[in-house]
C-alpha positions as CSV (number, residue, x, y, z in Angstrom):
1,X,-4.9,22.9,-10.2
2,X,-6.6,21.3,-13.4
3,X,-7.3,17.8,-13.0
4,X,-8.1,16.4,-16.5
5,X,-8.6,12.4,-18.0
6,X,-6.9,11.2,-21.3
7,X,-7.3,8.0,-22.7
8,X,-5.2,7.1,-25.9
9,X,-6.6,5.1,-28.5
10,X,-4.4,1.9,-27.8
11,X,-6.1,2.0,-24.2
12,X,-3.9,3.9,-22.0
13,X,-5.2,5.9,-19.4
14,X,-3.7,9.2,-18.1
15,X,-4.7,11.7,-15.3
16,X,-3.7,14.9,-15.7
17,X,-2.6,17.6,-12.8
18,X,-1.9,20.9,-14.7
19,X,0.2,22.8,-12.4
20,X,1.4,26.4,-14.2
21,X,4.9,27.4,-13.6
22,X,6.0,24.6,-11.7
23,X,9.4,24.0,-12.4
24,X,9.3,20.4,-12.1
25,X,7.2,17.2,-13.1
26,X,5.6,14.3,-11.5
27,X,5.4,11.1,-13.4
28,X,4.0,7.4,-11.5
29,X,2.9,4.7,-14.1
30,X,1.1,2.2,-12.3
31,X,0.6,-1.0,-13.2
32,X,-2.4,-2.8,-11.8
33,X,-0.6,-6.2,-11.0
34,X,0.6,-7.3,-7.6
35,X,1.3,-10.1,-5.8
36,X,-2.4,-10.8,-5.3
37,X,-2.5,-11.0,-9.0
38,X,-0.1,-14.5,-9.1
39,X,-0.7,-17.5,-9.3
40,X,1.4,-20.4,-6.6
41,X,3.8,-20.8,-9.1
42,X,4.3,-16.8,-9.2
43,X,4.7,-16.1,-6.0
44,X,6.6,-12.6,-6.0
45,X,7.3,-12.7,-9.5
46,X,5.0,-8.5,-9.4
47,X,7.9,-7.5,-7.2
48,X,10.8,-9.7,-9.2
49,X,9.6,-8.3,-12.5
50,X,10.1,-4.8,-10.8
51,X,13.5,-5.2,-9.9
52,X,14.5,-7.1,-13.4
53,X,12.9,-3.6,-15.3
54,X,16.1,-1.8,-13.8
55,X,18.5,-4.4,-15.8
56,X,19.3,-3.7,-19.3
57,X,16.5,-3.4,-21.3
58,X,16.4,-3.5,-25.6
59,X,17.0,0.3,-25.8
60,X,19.6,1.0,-23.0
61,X,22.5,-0.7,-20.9
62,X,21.9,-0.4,-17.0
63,X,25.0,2.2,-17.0
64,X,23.5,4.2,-19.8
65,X,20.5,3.8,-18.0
66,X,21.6,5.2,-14.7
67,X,23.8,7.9,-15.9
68,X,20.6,8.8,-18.2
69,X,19.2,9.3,-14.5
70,X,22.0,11.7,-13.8
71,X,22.2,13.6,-16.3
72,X,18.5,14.7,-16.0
73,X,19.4,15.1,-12.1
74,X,15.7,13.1,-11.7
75,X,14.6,11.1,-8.7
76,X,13.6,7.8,-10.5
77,X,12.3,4.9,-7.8
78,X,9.9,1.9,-8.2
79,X,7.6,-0.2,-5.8
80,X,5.4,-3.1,-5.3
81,X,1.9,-3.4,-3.5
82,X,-0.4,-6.4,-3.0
83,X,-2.5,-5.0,-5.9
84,X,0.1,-2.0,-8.1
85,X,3.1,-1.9,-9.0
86,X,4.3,1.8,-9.3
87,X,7.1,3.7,-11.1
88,X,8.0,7.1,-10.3
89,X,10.2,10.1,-11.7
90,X,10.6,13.6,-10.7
91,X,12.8,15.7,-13.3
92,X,12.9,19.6,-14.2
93,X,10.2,20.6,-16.7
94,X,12.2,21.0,-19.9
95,X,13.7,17.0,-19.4
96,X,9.5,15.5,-20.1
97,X,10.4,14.3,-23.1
98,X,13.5,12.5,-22.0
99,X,11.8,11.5,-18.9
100,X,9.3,10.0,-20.3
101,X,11.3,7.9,-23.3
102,X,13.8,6.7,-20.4
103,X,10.6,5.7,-18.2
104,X,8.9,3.7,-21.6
105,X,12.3,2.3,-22.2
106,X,12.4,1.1,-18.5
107,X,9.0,-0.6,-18.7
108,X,8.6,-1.5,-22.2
109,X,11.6,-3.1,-23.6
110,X,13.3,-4.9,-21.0
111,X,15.3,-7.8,-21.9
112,X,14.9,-10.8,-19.8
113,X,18.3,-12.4,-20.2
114,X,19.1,-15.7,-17.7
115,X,22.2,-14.3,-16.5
116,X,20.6,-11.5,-15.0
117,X,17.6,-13.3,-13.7
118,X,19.8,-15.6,-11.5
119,X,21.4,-12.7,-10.4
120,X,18.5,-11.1,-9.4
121,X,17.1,-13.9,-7.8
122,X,20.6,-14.0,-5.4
123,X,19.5,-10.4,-4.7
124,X,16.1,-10.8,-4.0
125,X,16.8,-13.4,-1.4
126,X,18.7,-11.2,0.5
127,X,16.1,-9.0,0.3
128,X,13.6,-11.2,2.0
129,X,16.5,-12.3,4.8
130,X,16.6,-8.8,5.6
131,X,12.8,-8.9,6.0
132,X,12.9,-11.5,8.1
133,X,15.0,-9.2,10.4
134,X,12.1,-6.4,10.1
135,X,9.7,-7.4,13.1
136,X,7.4,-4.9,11.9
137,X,7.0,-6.4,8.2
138,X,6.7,-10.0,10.1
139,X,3.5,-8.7,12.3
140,X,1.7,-6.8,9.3
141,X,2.1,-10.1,6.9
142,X,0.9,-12.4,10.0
143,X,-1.9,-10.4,10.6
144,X,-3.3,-11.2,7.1
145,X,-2.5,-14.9,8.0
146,X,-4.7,-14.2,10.8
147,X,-7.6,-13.0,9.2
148,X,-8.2,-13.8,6.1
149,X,-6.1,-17.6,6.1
150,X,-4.4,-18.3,2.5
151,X,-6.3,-15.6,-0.1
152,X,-3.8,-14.1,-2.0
153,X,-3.9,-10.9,-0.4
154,X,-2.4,-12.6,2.5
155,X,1.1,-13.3,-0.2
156,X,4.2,-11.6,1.0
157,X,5.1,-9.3,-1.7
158,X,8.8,-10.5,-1.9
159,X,8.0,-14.1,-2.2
160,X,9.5,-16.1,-0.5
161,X,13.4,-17.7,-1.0
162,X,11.9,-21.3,-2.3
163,X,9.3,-19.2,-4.7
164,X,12.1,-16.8,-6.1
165,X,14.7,-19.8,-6.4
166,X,12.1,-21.6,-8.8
167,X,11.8,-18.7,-11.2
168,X,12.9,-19.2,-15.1
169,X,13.0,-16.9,-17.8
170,X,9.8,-18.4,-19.4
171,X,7.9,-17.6,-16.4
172,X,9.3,-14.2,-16.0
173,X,8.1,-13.8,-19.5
174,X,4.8,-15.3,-19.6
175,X,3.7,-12.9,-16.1
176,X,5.4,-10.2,-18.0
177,X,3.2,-10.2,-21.0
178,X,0.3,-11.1,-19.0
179,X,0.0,-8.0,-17.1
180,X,2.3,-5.1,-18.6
181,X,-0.2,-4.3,-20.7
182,X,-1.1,-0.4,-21.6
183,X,-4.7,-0.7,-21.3
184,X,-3.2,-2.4,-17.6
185,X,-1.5,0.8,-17.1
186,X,-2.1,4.3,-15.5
187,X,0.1,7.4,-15.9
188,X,-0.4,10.2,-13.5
189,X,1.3,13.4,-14.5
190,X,1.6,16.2,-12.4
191,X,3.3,19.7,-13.5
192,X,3.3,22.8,-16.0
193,X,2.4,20.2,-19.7
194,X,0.3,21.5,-21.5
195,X,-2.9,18.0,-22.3
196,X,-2.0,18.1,-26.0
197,X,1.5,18.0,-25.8
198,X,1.0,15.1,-22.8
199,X,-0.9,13.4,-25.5
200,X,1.7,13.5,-28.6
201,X,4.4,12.6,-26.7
202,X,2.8,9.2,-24.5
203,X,0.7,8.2,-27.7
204,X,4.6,8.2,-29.5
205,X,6.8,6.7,-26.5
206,X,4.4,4.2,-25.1
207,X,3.9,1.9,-28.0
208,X,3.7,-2.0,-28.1
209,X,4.8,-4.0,-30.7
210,X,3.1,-7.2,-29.9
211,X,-0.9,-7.4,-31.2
212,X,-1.4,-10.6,-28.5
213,X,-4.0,-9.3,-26.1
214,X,-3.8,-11.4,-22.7
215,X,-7.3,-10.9,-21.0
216,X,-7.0,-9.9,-17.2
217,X,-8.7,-11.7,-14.7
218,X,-10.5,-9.3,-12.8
219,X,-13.1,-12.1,-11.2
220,X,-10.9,-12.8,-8.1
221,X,-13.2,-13.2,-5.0
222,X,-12.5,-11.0,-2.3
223,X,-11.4,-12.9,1.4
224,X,-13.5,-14.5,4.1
225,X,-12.6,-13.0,7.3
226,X,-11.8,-16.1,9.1
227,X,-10.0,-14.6,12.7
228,X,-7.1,-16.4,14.7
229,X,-4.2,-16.1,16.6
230,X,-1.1,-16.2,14.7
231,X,2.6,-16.4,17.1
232,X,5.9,-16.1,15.5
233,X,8.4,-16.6,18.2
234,X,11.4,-14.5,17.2
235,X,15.0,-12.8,19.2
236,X,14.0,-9.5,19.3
237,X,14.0,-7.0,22.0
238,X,10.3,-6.6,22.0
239,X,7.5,-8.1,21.6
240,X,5.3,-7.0,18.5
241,X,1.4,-6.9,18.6
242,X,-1.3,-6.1,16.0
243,X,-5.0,-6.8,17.0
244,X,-8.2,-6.0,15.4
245,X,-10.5,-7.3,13.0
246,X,-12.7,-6.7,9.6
247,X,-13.3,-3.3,8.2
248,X,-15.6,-1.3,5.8
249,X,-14.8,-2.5,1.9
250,X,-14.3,1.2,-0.2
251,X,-17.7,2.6,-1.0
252,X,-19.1,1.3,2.5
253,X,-20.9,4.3,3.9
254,X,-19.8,3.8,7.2
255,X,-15.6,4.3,6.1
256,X,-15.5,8.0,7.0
257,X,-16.8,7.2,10.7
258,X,-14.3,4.6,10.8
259,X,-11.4,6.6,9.8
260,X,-12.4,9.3,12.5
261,X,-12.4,6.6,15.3
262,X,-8.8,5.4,14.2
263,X,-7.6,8.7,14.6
264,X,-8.8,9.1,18.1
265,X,-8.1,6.0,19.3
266,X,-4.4,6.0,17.8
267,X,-3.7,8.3,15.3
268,X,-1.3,10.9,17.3
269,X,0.1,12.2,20.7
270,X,-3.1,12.9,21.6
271,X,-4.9,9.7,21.0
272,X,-7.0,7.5,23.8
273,X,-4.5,4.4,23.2
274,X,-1.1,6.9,23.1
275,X,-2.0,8.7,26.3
276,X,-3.3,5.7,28.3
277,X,-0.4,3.0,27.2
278,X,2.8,5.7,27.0
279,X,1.8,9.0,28.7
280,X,0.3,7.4,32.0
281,X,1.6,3.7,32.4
282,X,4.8,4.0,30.6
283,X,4.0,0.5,28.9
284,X,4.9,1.4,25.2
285,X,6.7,3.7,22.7
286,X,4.3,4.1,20.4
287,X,0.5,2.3,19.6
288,X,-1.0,3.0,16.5
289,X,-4.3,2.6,14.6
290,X,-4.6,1.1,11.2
291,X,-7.0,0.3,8.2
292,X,-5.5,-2.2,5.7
293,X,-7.3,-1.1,3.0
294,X,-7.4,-2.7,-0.5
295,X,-10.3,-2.8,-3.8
296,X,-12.6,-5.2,-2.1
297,X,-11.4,-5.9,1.2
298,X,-10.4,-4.1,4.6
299,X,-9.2,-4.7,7.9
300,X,-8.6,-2.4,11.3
301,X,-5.6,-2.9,13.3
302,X,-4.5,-1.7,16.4
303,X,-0.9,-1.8,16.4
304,X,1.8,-1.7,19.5
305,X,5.5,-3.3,20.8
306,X,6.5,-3.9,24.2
307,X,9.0,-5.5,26.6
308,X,8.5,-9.1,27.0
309,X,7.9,-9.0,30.9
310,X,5.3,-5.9,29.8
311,X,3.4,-8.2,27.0
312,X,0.4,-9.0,29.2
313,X,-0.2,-6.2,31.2
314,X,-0.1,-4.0,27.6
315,X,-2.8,-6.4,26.1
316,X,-4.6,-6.0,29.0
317,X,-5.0,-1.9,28.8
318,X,-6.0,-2.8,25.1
319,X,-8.7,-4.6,26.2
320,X,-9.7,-2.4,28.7
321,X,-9.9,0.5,26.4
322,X,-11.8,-1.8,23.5
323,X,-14.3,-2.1,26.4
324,X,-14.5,0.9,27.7
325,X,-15.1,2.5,23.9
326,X,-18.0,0.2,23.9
327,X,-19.8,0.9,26.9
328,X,-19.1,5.0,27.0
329,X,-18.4,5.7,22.5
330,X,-16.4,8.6,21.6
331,X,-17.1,12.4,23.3
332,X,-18.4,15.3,20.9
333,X,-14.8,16.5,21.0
334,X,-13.0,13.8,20.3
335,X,-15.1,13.3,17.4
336,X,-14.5,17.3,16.6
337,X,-10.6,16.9,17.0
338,X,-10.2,13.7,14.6
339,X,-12.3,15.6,12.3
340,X,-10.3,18.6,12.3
341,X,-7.2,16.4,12.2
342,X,-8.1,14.4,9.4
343,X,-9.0,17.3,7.4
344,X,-6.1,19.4,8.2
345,X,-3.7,15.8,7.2
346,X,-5.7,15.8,3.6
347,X,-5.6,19.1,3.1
348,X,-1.4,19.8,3.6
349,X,-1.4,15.7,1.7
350,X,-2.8,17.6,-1.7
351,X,-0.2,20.2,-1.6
352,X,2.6,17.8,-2.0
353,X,2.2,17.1,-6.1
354,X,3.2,13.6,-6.0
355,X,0.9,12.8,-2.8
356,X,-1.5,14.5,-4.8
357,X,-0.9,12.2,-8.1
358,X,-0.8,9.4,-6.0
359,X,-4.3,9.7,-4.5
360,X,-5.6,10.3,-7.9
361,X,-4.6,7.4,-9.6
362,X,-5.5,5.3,-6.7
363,X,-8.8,7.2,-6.5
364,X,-8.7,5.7,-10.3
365,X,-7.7,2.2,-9.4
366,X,-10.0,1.7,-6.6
367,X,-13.6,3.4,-8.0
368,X,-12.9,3.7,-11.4
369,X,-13.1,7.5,-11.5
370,X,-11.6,10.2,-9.4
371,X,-13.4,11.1,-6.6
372,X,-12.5,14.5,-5.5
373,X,-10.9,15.4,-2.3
374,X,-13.6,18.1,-1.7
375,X,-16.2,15.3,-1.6
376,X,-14.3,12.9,0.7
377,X,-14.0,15.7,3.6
378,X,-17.5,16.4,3.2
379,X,-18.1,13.2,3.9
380,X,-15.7,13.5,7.0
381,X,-17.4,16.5,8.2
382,X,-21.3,14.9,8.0
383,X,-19.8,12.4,10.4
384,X,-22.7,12.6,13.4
385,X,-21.4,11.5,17.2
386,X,-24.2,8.4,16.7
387,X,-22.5,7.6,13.5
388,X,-19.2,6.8,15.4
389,X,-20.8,5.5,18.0
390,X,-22.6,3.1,15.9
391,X,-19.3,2.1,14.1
392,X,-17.8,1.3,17.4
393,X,-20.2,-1.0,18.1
394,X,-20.4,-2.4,15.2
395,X,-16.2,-2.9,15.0
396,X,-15.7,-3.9,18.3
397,X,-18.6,-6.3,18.0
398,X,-16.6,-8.2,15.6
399,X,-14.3,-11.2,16.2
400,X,-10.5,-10.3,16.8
401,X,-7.9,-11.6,15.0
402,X,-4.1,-11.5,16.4
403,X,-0.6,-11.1,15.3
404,X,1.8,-11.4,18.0
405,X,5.9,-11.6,17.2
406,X,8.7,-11.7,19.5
407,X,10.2,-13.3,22.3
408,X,7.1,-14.5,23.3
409,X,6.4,-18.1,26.0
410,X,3.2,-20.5,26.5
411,X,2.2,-18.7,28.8
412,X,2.0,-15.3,26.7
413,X,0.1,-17.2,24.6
414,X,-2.3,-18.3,26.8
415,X,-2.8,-15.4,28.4
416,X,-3.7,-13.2,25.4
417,X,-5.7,-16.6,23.6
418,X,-7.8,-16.3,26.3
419,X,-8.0,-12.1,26.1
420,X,-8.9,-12.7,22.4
């Protein structure tokens, strides 16, 4: 592997992962706009402006578009974040050139026509009815309610149907301009290219004609942690909980002990929280850790479903543990197994290219410069038994916030108000 920067003289940034005789190549552009980046008005227009780059654009038709996909036999996909919107193609070496145009065509020169805007819009409110169905999506977006009340990092992604429903072409346009920028852009490349060639072909394809420079805002405060309880009674079979409180910001020192202590507590089969709620009171299918992680804010989760008539008795074991963590901290080999887990999960992540890719140019995004893998399990392995122990209290120290979904009654919500 030979990790190099390029930056082109019209601003864009590319990250380099020379790979020798690989037969195929990585590409992600990422954009750093996402739903924490719009205003009221644009509420899940990162995610709508995704989904209209698909349509036809100035170059290309959406049929010549998708058979374009075929013929290359590529993978070509696209996502939004809360903070990046990402594009993604995998194709065979000798297609970079063609992968490439097709991926500037995609994200250059679309063509925001009406028609297909209130089309999209009939799409995209399916696509946040089927949401509402996910009871997993419902408890992750109410725990940001929950702690950090109406910053823009608590925005669904989709929107919602009354936001979408408002859109117009002029807005569509106006975001669009505002933030598909290439000096707003990232392209990660991953495969056997040589630099020089990466650089004649991007510095040819990915080209603006407009000289208007919108400046990005980049002065958005991060959120107050302000904790609550947050219940969303819902038909499902189970009840959905996610409990926990504020993290460690990127750069904190005290990140790597946290990551180690989510691990333990619920980051596998082995885990405090699996083997005490599933493998000896049958309460759950799985419980899982979590740290929410974003530029300038974080949070830590603990994460878990159950039967309604089990609700209680599972929140209660929670509790239980969160205080017996306190009182006795984590054993030497606890500590030594999340360590050895954590380092073997980074270590098999980096061999995948596009994991790889991906933790570079979110390395990029977050710090401003790629910080190595080598140096962040270091870091993991410095980790002392009083440094976790000191994290715990610290954590756990905290005020809880709550995100409970489900069939749920008053008295559930007593009952774990008063746990809280």
């Amino acid at each position: 592997m030979n990790i190099s920067e390029i930056e082109l003289k019209n601003g864009l940034k590319i990250i380099h992962d020379y790979i020798l005789s690989r037969k195929t190549i990585n590409i992600i552009v990422a954009i750093k706009v996402g739903s924490r980046h719009e205003e009221k008005i644009e509420h899940g227009l990162a995610h709508f402006v995704e989904h209209l780059l698909f349509k036809n654009n100035s170059g290309r038709g959406i049929d010549e578009i998708r058979k374009e996909i075929d013929r290359l036999g590529g993978e070509l996909d696209a996502f939004t974040t809360k903070e990046t919107t990402y594009f993604t193609l995998k194709i065979l070496s000798y297609h970079f050139v063609s992968g490439v145009k097709l991926l500037s065509d995609i994200i250059l020169r679309p063509r925001f026509s009406e028609e297909e805007i209130n089309l999209e819009k009939s799409v995209v409110r399916e696509e946040i009815r089927m949401y509402k169905d996910s009871p997993e999506e419902l408890v992750f977006d109410n725990f940001f309610k929950a702690s950090w009340d109406s910053h823009p990092l608590v925005r669904e992604i989709l929107g919602t149907e009354k936001s979408v429903s408002n859109f117009n072409k002029d807005l569509v346009i106006s975001f669009y301009n505002k933030h598909y920028k290439l000096n707003n852009m990232i392209i990660g490349i991953s495969g056997d290219v040589p630099s020089k060639r990466i650089e004649e072909v991007l510095d040819f394809y990915f080209t603006q004609n407009t000289s208007s420079k919108f400046l990005i805002s980049s002065a958005q405060k991060p959120p107050k942690y302000r904790p609550k309880s947050v219940f969303l009674k819902r038909n499902f079979e189970q009840v959905q909980i996610l409990w926990g409180t504020e993290g460690y910001v990127p750069g904190d020192p005290n990140r790597e002990s946290l990551a180690l202590l989510s691990v333990s507590l619920g980051g596998g089969i082995s885990s405090r929280l699996f083997r005490e709620l599933r493998e000896k009171r049958g309460l759950v299918y799985s419980v899982e850790t979590h740290i929410l992680s974003f530029k300038d804010a974080s949070l830590f989760g603990i994460y878990t479903a159950t039967a309604p008539q089990t609700v209680v008795e599972t929140f209660k074991t929670l509790a239980q543990e969160k205080e017996k963590l306190i009182k006795e901290g984590l054993s030497k080999e606890e500590l030594d197994l999340a360590k050895r887990q954590t380092i073997n999960s980074i270590l098999m992540a980096i061999e995948s290219p596009s994991q790889r890719l991906f933790y570079l140019i979110d390395s990029y995004i977050t710090y401003g410069k790629i910080v190595p893998w080598t140096d962040k399990i270091k870091k993991i392995r410095k980790v002392t038994l009083e440094d976790i122990n000191s994290t715990i209290k610290d954590i756990f120290s905290k005020p809880f916030a709550m995100s409970v979904v489900g069939p749920i009654n008053s008295q559930h919500k007593e009952i774990l108000k008063g746990e809280v």
